[in-house]
KOLMARTI-116797 format. One record per atom (N, C-alpha, C): atom name; z, x, y. Coordinates in Angstrom, 3 decimals, m for minus. Each point is the difference from the previous one (the first is absolute). Example, Ala and Ser with C-alpha at 12.3 -4.5 7.8 and 13.67 -1.06 7.14 Angstrom:
# residues 2
+------+----------+----------+----------+
! atom !        z !        x !        y !
+------+----------+----------+----------+
!    N !    7.800 !   13.190 !   m5.690 !
!   CA !    0.000 !   m0.890 !    1.190 !
!    C !    0.000 !    0.900 !    1.200 !
!    N !   m0.720 !   m0.350 !    1.050 !
!   CA !    0.060 !    0.820 !    1.190 !
!    C !    0.730 !   m0.770 !    1.090 !
+------+----------+----------+----------+
This chain:
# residues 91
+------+----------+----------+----------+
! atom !        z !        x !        y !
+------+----------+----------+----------+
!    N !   31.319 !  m15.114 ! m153.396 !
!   CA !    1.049 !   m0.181 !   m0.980 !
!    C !    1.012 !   m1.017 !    0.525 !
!    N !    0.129 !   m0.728 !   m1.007 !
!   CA !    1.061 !   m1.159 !    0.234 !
!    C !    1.843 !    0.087 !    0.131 !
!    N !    0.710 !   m0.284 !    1.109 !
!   CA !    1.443 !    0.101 !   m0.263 !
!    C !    0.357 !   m0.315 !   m1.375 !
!    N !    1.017 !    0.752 !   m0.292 !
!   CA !    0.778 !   m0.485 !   m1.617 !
!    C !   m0.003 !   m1.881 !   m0.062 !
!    N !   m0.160 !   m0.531 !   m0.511 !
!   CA !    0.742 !   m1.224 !   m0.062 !
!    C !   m1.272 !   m0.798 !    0.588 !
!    N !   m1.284 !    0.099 !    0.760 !
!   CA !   m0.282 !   m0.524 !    0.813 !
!    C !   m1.349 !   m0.422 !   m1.185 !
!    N !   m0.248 !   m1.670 !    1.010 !
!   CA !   m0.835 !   m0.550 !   m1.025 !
!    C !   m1.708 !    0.798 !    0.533 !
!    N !   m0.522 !   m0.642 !   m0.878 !
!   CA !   m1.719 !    0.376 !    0.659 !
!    C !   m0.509 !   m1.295 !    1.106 !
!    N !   m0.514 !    0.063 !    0.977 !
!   CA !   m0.411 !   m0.765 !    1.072 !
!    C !   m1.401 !   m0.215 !    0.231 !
!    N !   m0.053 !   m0.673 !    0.339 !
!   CA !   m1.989 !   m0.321 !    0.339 !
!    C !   m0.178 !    0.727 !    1.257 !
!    N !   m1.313 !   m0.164 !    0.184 !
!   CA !   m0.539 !    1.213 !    0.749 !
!    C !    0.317 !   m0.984 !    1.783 !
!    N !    0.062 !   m1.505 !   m0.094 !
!   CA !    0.724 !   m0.781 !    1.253 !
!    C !    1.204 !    0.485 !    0.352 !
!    N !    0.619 !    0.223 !   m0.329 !
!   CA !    1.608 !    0.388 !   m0.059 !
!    C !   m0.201 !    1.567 !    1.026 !
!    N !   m0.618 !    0.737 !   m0.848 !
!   CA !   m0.285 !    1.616 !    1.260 !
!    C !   m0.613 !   m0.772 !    1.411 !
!    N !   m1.070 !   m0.584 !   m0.628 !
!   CA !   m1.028 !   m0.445 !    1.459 !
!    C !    0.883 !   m0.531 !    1.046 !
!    N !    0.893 !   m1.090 !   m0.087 !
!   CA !    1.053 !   m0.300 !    0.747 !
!    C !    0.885 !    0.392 !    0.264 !
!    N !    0.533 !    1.498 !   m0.397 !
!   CA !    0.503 !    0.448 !    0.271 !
!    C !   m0.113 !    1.065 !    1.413 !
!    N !   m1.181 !    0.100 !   m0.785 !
!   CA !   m0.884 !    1.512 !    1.178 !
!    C !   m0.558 !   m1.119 !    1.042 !
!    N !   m0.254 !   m1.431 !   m0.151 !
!   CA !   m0.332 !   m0.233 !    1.459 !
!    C !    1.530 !   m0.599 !    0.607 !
!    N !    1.153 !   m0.055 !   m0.617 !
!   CA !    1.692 !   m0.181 !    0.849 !
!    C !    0.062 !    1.798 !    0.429 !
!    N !   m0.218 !    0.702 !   m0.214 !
!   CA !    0.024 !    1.110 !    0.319 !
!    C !   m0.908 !    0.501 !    1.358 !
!    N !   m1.392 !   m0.314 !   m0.212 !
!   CA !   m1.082 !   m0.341 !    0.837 !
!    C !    1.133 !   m0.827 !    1.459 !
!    N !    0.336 !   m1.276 !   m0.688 !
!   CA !    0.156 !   m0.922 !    1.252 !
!    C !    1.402 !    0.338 !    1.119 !
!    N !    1.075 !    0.520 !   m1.173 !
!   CA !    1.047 !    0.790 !    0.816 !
!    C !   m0.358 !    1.019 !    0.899 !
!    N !   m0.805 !    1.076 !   m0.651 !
!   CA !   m0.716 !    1.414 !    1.038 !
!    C !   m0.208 !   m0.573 !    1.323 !
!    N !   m1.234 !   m1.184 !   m0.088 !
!   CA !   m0.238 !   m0.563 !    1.204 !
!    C !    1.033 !   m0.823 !    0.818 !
!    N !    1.206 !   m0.623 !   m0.565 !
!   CA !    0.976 !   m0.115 !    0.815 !
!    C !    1.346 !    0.928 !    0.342 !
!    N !   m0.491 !    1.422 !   m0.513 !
!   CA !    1.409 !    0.714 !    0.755 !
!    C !   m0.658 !    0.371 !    1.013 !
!    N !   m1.180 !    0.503 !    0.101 !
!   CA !   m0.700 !    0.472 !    1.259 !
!    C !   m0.039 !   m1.079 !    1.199 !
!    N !   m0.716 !   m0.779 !   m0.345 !
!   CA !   m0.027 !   m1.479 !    0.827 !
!    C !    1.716 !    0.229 !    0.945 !
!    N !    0.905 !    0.130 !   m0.871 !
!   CA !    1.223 !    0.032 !    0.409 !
!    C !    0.474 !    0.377 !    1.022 !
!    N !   m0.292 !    1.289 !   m0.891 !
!   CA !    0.016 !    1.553 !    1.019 !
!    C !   m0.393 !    0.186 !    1.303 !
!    N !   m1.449 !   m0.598 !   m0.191 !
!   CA !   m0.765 !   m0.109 !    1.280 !
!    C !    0.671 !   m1.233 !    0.859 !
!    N !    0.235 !   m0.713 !   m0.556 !
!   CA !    0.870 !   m1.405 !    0.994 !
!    C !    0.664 !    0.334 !    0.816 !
!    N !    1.454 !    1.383 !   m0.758 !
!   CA !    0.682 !    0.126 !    0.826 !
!    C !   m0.019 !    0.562 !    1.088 !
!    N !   m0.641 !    0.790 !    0.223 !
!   CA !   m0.970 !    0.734 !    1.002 !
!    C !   m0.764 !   m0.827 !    1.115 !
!    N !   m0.204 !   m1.292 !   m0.688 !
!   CA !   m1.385 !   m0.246 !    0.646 !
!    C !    0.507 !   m2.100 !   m0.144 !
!    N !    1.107 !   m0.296 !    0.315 !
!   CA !    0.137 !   m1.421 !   m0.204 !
!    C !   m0.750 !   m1.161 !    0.353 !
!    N !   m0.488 !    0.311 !    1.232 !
!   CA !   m1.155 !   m1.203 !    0.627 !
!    C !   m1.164 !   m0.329 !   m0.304 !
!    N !   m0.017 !    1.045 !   m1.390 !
!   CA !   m1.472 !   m0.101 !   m0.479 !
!    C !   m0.317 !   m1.044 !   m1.015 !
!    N !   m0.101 !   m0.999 !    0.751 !
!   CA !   m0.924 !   m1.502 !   m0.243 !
!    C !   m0.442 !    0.089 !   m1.211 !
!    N !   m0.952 !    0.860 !   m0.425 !
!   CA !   m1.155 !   m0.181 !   m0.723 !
!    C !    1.001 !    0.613 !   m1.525 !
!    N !    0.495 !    1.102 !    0.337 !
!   CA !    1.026 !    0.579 !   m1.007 !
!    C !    0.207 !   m0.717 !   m1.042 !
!    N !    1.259 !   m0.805 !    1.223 !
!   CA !    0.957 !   m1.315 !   m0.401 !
!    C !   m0.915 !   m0.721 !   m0.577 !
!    N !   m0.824 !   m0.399 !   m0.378 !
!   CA !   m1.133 !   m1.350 !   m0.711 !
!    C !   m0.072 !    1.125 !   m0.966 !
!    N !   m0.319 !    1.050 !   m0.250 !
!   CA !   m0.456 !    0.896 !   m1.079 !
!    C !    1.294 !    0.127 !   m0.821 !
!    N !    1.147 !    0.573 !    0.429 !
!   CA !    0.975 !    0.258 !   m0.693 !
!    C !    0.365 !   m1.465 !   m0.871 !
!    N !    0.075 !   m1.331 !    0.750 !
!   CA !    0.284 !   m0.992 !   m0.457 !
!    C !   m1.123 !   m0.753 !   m1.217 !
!    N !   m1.258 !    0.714 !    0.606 !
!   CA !   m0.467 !   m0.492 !   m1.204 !
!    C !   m0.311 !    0.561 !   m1.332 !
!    N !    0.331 !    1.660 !    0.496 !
!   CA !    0.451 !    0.982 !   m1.736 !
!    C !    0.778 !   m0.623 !   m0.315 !
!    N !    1.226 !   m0.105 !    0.556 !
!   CA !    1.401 !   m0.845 !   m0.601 !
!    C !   m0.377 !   m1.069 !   m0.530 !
!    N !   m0.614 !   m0.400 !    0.027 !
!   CA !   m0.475 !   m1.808 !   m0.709 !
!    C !   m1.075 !    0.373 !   m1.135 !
!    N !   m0.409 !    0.666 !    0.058 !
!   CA !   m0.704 !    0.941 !   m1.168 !
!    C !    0.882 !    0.430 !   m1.390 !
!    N !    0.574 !    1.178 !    1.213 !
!   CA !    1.071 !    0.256 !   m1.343 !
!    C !    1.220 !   m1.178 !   m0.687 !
!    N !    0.291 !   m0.843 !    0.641 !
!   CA !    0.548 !   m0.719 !   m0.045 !
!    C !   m0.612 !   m0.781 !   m1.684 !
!    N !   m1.048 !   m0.327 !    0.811 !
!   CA !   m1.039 !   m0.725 !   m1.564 !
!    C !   m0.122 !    0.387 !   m1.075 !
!    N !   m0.413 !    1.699 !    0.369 !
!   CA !   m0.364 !    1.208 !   m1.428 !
!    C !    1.516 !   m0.535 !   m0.518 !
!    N !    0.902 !    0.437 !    0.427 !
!   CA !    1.599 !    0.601 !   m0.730 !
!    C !    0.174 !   m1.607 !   m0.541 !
!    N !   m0.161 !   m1.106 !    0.393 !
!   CA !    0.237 !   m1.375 !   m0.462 !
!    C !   m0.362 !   m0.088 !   m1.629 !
!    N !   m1.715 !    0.687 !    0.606 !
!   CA !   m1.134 !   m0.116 !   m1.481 !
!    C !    0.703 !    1.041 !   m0.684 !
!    N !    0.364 !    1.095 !    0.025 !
!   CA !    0.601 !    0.910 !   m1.230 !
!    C !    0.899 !   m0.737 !   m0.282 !
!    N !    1.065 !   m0.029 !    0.485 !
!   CA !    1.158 !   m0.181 !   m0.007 !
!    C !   m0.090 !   m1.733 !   m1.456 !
!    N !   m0.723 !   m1.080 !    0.603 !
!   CA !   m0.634 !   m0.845 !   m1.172 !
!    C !   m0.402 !    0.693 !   m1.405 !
!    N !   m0.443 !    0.762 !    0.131 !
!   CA !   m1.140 !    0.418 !   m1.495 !
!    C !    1.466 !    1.141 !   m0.551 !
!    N !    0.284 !    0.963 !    0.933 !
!   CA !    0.818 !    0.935 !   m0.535 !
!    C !    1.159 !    0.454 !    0.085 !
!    N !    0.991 !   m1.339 !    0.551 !
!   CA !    1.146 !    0.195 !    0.092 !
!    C !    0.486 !    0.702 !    1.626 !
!    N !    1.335 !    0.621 !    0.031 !
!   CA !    0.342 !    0.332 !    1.597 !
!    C !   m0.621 !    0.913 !    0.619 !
!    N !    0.207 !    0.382 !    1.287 !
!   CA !   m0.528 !    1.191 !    0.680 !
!    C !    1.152 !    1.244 !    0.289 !
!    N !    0.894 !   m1.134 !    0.303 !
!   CA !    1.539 !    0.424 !    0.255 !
!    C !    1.108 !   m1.006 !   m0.023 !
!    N !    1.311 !    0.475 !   m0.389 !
!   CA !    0.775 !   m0.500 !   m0.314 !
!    C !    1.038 !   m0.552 !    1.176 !
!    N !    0.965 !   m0.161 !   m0.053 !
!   CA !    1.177 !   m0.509 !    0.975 !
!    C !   m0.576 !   m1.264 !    0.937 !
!    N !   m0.444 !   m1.066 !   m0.188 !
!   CA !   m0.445 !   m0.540 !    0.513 !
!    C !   m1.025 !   m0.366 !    0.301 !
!    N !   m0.836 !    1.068 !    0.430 !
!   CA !   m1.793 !   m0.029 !   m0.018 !
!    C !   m0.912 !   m0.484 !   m0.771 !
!    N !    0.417 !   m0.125 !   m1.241 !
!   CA !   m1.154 !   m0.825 !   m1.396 !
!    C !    0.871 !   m1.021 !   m0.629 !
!    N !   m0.259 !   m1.104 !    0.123 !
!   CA !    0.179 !   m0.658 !   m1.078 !
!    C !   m0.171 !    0.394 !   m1.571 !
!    N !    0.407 !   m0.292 !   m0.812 !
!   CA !    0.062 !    0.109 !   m1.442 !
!    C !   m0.200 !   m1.200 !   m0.485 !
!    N !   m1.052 !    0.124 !   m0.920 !
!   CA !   m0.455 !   m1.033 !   m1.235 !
!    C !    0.965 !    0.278 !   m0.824 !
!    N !    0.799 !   m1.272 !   m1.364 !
!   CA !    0.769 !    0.097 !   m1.133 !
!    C !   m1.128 !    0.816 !   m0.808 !
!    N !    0.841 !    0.741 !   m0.597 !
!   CA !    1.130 !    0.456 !   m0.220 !
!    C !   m0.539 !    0.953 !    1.449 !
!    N !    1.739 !    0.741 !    0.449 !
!   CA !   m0.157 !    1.139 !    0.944 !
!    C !   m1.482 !    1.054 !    0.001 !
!    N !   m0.563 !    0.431 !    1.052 !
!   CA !   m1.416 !    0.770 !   m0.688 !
!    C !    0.446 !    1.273 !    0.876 !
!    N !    1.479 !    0.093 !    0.626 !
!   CA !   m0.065 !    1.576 !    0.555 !
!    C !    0.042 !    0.537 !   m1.204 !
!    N !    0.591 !   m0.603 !   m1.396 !
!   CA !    0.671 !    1.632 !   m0.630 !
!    C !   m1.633 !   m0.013 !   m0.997 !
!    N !   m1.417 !   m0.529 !    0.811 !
!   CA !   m0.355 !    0.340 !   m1.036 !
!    C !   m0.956 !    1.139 !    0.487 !
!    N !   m0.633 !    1.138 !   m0.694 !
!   CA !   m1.291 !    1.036 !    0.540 !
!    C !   m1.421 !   m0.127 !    0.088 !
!    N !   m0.764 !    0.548 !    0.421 !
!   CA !    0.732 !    1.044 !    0.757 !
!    C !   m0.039 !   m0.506 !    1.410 !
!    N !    1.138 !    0.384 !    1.263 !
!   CA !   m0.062 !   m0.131 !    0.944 !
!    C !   m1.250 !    0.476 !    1.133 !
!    N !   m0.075 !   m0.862 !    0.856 !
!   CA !   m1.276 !    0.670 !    0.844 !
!    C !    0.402 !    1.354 !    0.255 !
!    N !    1.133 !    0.980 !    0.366 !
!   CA !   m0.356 !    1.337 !    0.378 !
!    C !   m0.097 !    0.644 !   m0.976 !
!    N !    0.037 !   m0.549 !   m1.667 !
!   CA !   m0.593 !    0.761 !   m1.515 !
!    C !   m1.099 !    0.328 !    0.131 !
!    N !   m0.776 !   m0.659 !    0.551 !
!   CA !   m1.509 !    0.081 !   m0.390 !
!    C !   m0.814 !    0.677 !    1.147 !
+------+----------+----------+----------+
C-alpha cells in the first residue's frame, strides 16, 4: 500500500533502492570492522570501493527520481522535487 499522496513508481525505483540499502549494510559493517581493525589494507580498497558504488547507485536514482536527502545532499531539478512523493523511506 502506497503513502497518502504518493505517486506510483516503476519497479527500478524499489530495485535501487534495495540495492542503496544492500550497499549501505555493507558499508556500516566494513566500518565497524575498520574501527577495530584499521590496518586492514584489503578492507580499506573494499570499503572505498562500496563507497564508489553507492556513490553511483544514489547519483542514478537520484537522476530518474529526484533527492535521497535533503539539506544539502541532493541536488534538486526545477521545479523543487523534495516536496514531491513519495519519499524513499515511503516505500
Amino acid at each position: 500500500m502506497e503513502p497518502e499522496g504518493a505517486k506510483a513508481c516503476d519497479i527500478q525505483y524499489y530495485e535501487l533502492l534495495e540495492e542503496l540499502q544492500a550497499l549501505d549494510f555493507v558499508l556500516v559493517e566494513l566500518n565497524l570492522y575498520l574501527d577495530t581493525h584499521p590496518g586492514d589494507y584489503q578492507s580499506i580498497e573494499q570499503y572505498n570501493k562500496f563507497t564508489q558504488e553507492r556513490t553511483r547507485v544514489a547519483q542514478e536514482f537520484q537522476q530518474l527520481y529526484g533527492p535521497l536527502m535533503n539539506f544539502g545532499h541532493a541536488f534538486s531539478k526545477y521545479p523543487w522535487e523534495w516536496s514531491q512523493t513519495p519519499w524513499p523511506w515511503q516505500v
